[in-house]
C-alpha positions in Angstrom: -24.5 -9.0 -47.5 -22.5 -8.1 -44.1 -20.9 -4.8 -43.8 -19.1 -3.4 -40.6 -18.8 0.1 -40.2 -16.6 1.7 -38.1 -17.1 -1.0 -35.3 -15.9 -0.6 -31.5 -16.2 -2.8 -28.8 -15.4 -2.1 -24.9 -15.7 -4.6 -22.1 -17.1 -3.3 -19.1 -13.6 -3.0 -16.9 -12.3 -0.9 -19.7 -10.7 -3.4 -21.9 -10.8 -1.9 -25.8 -11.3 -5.5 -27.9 -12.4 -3.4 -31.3 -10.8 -0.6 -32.9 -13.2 0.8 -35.7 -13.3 -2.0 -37.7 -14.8 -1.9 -41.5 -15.2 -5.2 -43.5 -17.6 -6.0 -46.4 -18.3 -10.0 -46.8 -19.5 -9.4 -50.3 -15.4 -9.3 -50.9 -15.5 -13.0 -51.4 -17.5 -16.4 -51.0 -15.2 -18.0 -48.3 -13.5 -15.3 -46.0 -10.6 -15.9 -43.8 -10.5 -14.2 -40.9 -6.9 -14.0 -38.9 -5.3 -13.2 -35.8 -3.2 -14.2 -32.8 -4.7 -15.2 -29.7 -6.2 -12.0 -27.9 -6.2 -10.2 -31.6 -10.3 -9.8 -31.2 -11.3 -12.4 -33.2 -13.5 -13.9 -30.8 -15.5 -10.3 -30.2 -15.6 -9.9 -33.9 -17.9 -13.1 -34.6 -19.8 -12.3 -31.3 -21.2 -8.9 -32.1 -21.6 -10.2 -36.2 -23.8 -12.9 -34.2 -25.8 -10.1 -32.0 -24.5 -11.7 -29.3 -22.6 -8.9 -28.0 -23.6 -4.9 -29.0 -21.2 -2.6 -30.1 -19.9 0.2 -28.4 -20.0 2.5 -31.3 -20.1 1.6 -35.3 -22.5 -0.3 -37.4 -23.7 -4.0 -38.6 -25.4 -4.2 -41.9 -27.3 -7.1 -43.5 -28.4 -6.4 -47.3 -28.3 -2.7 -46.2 -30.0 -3.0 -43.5 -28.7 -2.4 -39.7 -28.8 -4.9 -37.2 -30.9 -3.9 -34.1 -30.6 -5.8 -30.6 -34.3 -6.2 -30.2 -35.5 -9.7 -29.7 -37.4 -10.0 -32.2 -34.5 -8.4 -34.9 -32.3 -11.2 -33.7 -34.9 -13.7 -34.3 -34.5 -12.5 -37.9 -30.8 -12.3 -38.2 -30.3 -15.6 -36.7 -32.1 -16.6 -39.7 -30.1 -15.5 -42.0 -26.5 -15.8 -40.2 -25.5 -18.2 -38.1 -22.4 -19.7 -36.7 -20.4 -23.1 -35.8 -18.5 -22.6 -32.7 -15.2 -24.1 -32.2 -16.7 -26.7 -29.4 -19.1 -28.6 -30.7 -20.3 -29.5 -26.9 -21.7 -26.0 -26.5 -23.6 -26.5 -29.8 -25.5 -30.1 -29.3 -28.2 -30.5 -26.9 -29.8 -33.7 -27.8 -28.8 -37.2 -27.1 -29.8 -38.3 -31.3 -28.0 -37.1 -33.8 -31.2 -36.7 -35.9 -33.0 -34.7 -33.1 -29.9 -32.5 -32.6 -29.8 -31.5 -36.2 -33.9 -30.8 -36.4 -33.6 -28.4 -32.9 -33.5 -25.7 -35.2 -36.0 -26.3 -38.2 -38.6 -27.5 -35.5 -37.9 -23.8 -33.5 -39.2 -22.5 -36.6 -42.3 -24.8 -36.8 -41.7 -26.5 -39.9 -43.7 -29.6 -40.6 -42.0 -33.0 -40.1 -41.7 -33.9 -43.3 -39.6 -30.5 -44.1 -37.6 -31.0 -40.9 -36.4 -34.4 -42.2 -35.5 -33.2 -45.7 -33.8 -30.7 -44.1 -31.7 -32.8 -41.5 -31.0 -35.7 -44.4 -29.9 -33.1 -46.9 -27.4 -31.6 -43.5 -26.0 -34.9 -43.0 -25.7 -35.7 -46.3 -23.6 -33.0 -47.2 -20.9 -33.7 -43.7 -21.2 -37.4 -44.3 -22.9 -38.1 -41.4 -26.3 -39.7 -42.8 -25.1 -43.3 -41.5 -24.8 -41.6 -37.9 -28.9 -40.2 -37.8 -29.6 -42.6 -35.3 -27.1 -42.9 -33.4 -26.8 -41.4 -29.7 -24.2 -38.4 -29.7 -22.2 -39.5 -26.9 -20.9 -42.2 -29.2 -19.7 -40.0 -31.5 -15.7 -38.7 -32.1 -15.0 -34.9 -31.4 -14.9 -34.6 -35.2 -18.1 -36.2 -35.5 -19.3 -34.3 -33.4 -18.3 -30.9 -35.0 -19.7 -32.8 -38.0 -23.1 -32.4 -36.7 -22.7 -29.2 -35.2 -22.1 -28.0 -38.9 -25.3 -30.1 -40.0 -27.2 -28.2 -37.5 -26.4 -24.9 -38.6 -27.2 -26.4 -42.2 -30.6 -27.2 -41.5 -31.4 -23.3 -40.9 -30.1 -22.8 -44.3 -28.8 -19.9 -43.3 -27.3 -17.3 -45.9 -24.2 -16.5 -44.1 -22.1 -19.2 -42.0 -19.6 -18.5 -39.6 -17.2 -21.1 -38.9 -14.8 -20.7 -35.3 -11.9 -23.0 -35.9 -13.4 -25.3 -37.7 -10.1 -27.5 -38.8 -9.3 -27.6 -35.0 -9.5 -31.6 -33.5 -9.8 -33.1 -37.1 -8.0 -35.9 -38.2 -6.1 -35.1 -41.9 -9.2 -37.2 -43.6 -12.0 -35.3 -41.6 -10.0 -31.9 -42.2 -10.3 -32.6 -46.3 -13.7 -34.0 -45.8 -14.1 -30.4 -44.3 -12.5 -28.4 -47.0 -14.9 -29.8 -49.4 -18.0 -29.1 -47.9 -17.5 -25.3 -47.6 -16.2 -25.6 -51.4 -20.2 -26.6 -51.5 -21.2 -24.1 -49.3 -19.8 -21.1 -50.8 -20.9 -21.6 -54.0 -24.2 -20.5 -52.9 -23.3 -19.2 -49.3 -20.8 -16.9 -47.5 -19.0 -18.5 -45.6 -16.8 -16.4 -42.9 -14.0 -18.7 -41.5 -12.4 -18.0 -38.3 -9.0 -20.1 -37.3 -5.4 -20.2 -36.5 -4.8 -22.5 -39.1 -2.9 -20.9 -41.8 -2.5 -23.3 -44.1 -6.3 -24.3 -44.0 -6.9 -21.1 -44.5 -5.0 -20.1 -47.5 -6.3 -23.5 -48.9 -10.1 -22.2 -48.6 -10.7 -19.0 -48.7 -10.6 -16.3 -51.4 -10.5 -13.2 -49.1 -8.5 -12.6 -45.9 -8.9 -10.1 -43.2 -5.6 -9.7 -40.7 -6.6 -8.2 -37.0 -4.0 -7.0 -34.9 -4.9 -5.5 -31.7 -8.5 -5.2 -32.6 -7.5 -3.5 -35.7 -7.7 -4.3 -39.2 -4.2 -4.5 -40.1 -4.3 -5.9 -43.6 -6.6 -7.5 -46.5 -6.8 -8.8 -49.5 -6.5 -11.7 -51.6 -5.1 -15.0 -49.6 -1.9 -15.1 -52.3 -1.1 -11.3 -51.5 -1.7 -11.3 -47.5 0.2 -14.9 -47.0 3.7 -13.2 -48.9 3.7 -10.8 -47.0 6.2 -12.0 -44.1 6.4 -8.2 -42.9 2.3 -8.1 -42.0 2.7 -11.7 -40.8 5.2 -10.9 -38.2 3.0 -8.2 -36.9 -0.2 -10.2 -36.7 1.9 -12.6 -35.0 1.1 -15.5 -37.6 2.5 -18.5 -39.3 3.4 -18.4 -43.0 1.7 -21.6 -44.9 4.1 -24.0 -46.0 2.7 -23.8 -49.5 3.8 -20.2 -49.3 6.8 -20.6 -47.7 7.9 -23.1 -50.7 7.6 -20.6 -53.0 9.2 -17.4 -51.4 12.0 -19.7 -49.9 12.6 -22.0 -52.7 11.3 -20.3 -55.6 9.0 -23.1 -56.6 5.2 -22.3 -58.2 2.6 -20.2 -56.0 0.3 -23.3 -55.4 -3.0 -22.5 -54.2 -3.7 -26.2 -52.0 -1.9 -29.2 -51.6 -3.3 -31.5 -54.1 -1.0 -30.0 -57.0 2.1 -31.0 -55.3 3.7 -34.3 -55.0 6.4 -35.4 -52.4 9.2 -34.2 -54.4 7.4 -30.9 -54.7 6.3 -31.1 -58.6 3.4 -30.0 -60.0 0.7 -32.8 -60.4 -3.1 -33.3 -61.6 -5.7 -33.9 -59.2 
């Protein structure tokens, strides 16, 4: 899967955004990727895209390096793709249904593969009732719905997700949780946010960045205790988290096992 060697990243006027970062996304299925605003996050997913080149270090897929050729990218885009945090910049067409086939008809698929392909997406988001409808009818989370469903449809093998809990309502943000407990059990899915408790909730690896650097790692129940490493990243502890350091109460991994009164119940 993805590997980062050594990976550096200067702006033109100067501006150092990546500090030699390493990271291997065969660590986990879902992997949380934290930071505070201006931490390089945002250069991260670019240059994991191709969208950006590195100034010095290298991208791997399945061993082998990514190259900035046209045609290389082609390939990659294949295989990885991402969900950016607007959906706006992500839908072009006016129907949903023609929005989420953009990319299996790119790739000349026949039709009948392109519709299996954009059911199957909105299926899995819960947006099949929507197919026909125009997007500008749509809710932002909707909308970020279908921008999911159209990264779907590439069946990509990695999926990179850029705030993806951001603008949902608390049903639409569970609705969310679920899918990419779908996802990852035959995907990786690399999940970029500020949301700390959506994070803990979801993925199974984190990475901390810290001035473009790779400050800390690990499991989501060892990086989230640590309020020293938190405080330097700048970050939010998660409530569930916070319970139990504070109060002494279980580690609980998500919400569901806790009731109002803060006992442990079954989902």
């Amino acid at each position: 899967m993805i590997k980062v060697d050594g990976l550096v990243y200067i702006y033109e006027d100067g501006t150092r955004a990546l500090n030699g970062i390493d990271m291997d996304l065969s660590k986990g299925s879902t992997i949380g990727l934290i930071g505070a605003n201006g931490s390089g996050k945002s250069t991260l997913l670019l240059t994991l895209m191709g969208v950006l080149k590195p100034t010095k270090g290298v991208i791997t897929l399945g061993g082998l390096e990514l190259k900035t050729n046209k045609e290389s990218l082609r390939e990659h885009r294949k295989i990885v793709n991402m969900v950016f945090q607007d959906p706006d910049r992500q839908i072009f067409y006016s129907r949903v249904f023609d929005d989420v086939a953009f990319g299996p008809r790119n790739l000349d698929m026949p039709e009948g593969d392109v519709r299996r392909r954009v059911e199957g997406s909105l299926n899995l988001v819960r947006m099949s009732e929507h197919m026909e409808r125009p997007v500008h009818f749509l809710s932002y989370g909707q909308k970020k719905r279908v921008a999911i469903a159209g990264v779907l449809s590439m069946d990509p093998q990695v999926i990179i997700m850029d705030e993806p809990s951001s603008g949902l309502d608390p049903e639409m943000r569970e609705s969310l949780k679920g899918t990419i407990d779908l996802l990852s059990k035959e995907k990786t899915v690399l999940v970029s946010s500020h949301d700390m408790d959506f994070i803990y909730e979801v993925c199974d690896y984190v990475y901390v960045l810290g001035n473009g650097s790779i400050i800390g790692e690990g499991a989501p129940e060892r990086v989230f205790l640590d309020r020293g490493l938190l405080t330097r990243a700048k970050l939010d502890m998660p409530w569930l988290a916070r319970l139990h350091l504070d109060l002494g109460l279980p580690l609980w991994k998500n919400s569901g096992q806790v009731s109002k009164k803060g006992m442990e119940v079954s989902e």
